[in-house]
C-alpha positions as a Markdown table, in Angstrom:
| # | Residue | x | y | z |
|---|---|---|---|---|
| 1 | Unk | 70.1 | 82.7 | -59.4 |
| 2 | Unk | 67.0 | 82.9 | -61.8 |
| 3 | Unk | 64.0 | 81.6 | -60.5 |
| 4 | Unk | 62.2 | 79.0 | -62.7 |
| 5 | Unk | 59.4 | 79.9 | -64.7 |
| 6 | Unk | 60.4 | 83.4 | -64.7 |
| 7 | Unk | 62.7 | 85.5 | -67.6 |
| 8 | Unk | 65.0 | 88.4 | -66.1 |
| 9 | Unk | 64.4 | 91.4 | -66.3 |
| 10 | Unk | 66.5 | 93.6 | -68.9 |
| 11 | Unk | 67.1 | 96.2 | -66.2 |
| 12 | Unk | 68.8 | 93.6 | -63.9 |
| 13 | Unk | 72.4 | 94.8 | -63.8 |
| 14 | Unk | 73.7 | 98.2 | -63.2 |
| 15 | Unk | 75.4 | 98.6 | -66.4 |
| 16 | Unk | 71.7 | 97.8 | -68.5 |
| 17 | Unk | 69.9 | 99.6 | -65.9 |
| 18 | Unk | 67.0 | 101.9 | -67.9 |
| 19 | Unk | 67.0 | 105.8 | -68.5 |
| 20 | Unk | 64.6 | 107.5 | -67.7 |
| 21 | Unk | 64.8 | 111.2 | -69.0 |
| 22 | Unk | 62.1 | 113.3 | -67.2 |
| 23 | Unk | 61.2 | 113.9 | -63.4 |
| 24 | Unk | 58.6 | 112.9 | -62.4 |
| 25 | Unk | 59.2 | 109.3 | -63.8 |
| 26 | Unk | 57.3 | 106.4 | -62.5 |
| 27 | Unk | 57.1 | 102.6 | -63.6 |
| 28 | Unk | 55.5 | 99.6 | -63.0 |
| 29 | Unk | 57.7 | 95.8 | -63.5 |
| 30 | Unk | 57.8 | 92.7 | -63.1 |
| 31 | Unk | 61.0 | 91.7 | -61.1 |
| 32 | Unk | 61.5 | 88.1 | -60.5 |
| 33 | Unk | 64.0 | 86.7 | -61.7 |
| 34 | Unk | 66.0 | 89.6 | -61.5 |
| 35 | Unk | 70.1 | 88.9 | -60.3 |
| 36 | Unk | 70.6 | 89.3 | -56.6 |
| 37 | Unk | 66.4 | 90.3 | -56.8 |
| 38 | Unk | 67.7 | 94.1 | -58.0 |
| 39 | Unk | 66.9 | 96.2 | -60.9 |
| 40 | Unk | 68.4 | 99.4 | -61.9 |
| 41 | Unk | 67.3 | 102.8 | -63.5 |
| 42 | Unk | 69.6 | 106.2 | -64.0 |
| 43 | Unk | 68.3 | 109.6 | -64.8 |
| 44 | Unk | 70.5 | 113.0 | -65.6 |
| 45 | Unk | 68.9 | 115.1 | -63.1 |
| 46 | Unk | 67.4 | 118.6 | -64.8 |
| 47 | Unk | 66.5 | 119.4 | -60.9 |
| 48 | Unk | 68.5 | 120.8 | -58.5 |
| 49 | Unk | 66.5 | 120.4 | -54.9 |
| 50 | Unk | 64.9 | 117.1 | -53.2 |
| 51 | Unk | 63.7 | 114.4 | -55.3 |
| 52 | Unk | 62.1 | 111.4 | -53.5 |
| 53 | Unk | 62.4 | 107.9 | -54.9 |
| 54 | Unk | 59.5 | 105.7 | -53.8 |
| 55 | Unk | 58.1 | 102.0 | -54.3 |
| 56 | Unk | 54.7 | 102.4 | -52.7 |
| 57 | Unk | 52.3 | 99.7 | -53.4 |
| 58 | Unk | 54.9 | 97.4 | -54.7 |
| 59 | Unk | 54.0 | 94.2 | -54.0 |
| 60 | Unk | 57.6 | 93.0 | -52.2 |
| 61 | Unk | 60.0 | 95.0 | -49.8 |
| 62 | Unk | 62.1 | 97.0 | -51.1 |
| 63 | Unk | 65.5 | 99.1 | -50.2 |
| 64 | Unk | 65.9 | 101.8 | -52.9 |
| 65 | Unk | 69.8 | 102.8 | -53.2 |
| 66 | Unk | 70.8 | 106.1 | -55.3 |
| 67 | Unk | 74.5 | 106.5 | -56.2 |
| 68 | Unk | 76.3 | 109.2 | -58.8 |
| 69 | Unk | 79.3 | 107.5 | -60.5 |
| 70 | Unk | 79.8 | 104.7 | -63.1 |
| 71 | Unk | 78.3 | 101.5 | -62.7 |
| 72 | Unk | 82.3 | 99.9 | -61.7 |
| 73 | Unk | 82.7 | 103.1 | -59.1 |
| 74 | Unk | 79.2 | 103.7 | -57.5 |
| 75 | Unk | 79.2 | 106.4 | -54.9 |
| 76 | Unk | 76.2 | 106.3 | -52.8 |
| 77 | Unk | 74.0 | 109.2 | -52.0 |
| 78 | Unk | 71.2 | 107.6 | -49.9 |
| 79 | Unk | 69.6 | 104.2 | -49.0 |
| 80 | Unk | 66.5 | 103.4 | -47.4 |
| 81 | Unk | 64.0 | 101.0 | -47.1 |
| 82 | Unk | 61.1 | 102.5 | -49.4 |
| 83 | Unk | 58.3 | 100.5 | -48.5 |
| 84 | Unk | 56.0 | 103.1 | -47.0 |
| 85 | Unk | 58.2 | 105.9 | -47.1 |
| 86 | Unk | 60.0 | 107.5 | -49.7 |
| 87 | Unk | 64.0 | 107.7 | -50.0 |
| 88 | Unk | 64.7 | 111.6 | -50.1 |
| 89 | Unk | 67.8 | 113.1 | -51.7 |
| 90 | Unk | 69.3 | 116.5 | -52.5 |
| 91 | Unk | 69.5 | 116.1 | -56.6 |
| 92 | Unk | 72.1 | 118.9 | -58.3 |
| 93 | Unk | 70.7 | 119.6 | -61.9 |
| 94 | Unk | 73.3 | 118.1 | -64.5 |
| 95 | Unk | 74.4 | 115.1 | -62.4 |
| 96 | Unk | 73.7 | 111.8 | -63.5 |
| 97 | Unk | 72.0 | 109.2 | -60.8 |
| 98 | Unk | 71.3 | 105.8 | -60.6 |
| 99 | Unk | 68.6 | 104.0 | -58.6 |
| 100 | Unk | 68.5 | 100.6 | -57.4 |
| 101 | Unk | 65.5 | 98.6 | -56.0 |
| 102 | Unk | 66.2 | 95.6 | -54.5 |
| 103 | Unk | 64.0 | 93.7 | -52.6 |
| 104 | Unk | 64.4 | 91.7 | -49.9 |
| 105 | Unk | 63.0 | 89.1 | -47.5 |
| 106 | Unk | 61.0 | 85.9 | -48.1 |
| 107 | Unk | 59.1 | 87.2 | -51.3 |
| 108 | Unk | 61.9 | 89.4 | -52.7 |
| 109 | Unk | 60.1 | 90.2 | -56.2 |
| 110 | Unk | 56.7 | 90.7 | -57.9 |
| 111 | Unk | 55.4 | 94.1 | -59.2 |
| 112 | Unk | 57.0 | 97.0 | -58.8 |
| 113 | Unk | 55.8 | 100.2 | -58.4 |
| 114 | Unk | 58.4 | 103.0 | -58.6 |
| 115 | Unk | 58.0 | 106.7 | -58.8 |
| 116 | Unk | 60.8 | 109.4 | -58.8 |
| 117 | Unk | 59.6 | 113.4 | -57.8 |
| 118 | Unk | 60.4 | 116.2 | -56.6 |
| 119 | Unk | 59.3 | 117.4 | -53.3 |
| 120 | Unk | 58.3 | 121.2 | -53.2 |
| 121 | Unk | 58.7 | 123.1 | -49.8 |
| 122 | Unk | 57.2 | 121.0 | -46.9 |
| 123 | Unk | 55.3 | 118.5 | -48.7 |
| 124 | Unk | 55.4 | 116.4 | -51.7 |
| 125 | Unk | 54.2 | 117.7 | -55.3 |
């Protein structure tokens, strides 16, 4: 459903979602008006190790999804709710991901704020 006033984003559906090419990636949107309140963003991974996928500061909540596969035959990798914690996941250099960010609850869009990075050792880079 597409909220009035508000055009949808062009990332809105799995098989538009946008490529990013380099890690770390981060980007800020506008989501409302966004199909089932989701946008969607895929990457070929030139990492192999942990990458965290987070939505700090974003101004909704958010559940960030990453799946390998094609759009029709997603396999999921890890979910989580990302709003004050990153989603980790063990990337394999080569493979192709895709994110999703879909927010949730009463005020399920507004700014987004999503950053993708590796995470050396113990902490974060």
């Amino acid at each position: 459903m597409l909220r009035k006033g508000f055009c949808r984003p062009l990332n809105d559906q799995c098989s538009r979602a946008t490529v990013f090419q380099t890690i770390p990636f981060s980007a800020n949107s506008f989501t409302c008006g966004a199909k089932n309140h989701t946008v969607w963003y895929t990457f070929i991974s030139e990492y192999t190790g942990t990458l965290a996928v987070s939505t700090a500061h974003t101004d909704y909540a958010t559940k960030v999804c990453i799946y390998t596969g094609a759009c029709h035959a997603l396999t999921n990798v890890s979910c989580g709710k990302s709003d004050e914690t990153p989603v980790f996941f063990e990337a394999v250099a080569g493979e192709t991901y895709t994110v999703s960010v879909a927010g949730y609850g009463r005020n399920a869009c507004g700014m987004l704020y999503l950053a993708v990075f590796p995470v050396i050792d113990s902490g974060v880079l």
